[in-house]
C-alpha positions in Angstrom: -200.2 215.1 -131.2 -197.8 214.8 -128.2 -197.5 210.5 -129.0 -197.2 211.0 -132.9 -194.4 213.8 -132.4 -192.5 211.7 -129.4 -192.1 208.8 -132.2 -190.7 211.2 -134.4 -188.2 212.3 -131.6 -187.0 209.5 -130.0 -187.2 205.2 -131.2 -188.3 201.9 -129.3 -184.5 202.0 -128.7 -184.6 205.5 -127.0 -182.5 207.3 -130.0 -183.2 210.3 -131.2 -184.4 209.9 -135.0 -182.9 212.0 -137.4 -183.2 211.4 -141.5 -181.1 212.9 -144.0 -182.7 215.2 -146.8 -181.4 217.7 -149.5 -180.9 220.8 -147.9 -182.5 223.5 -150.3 -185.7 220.7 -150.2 -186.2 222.0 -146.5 -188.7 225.1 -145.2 -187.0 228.0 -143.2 -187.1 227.1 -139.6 -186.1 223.6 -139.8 -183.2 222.5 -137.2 -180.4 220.3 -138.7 -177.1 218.5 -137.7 -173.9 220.0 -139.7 -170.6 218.9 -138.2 -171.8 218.6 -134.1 -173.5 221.5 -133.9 -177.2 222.4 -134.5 -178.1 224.6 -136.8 -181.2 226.3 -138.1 -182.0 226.4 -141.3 -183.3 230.8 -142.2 -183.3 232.3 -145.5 -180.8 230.1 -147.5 -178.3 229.7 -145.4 -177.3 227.6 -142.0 -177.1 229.2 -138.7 -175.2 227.7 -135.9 -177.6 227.6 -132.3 -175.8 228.2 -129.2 -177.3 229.3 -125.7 -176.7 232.7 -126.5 -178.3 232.5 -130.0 -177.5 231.9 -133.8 -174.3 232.0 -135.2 -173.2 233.8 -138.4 -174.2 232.2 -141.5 -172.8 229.2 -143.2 -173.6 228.3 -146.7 -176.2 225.8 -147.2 -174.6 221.8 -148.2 -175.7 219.5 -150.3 -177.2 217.3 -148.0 -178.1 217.5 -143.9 -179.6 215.6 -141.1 -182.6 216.4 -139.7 -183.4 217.1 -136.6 -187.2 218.6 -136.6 -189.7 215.7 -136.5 -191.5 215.4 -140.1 -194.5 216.3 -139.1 -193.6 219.8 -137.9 -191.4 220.1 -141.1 -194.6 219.6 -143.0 -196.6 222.0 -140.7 -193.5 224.9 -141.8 -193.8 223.9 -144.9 -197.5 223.7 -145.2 -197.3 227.7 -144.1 -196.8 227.5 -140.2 -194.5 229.9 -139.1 -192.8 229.2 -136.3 -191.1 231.8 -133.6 -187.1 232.4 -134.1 -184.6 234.4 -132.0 -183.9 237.6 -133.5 -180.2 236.8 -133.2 -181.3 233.9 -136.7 -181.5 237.2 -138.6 -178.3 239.2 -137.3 
């Protein structure tokens, strides 16, 4: 597990891999680049991550990079519920 998701993180070139993907086609919990800041994608909307937690909500785009590996995307979306700061539902 720990090989398959450390070639979804990083290449052969040691850059991180990210791929694009309609927004609204993504499971809740799923981090993504908008602008230079992380966000997490929770209940339709996008919320900023900082050290001290997540941000007030911006409306979802069109489109975003992704930042969670595939394979854990799949896992969310397959039903696995993965554990979020309670500042994501502030």
């Amino acid at each position: 597990m720990d090989d398959v998701l450390q070639r979804e993180r990083i290449d052969h070139d040691g850059a991180k891999v990210t791929w694009r993907s309609p927004a609204r086609a993504l499971p809740d919990g799923t981090m993504v680049a908008f602008g230079t800041t992380p966000h997490l994608l929770w209940r339709g909307a996008l919320r900023p991550w900082s050290f001290r937690g997540y941000g007030a909500p911006v409306a979802l785009p069109a489109e975003v990079v992704v930042l969670t590996p595939r394979s854990v995307v799949a896992a969310i979306a397959q039903g696995y519920v993965p554990g979020v700061d309670a500042s994501a539902s502030a």
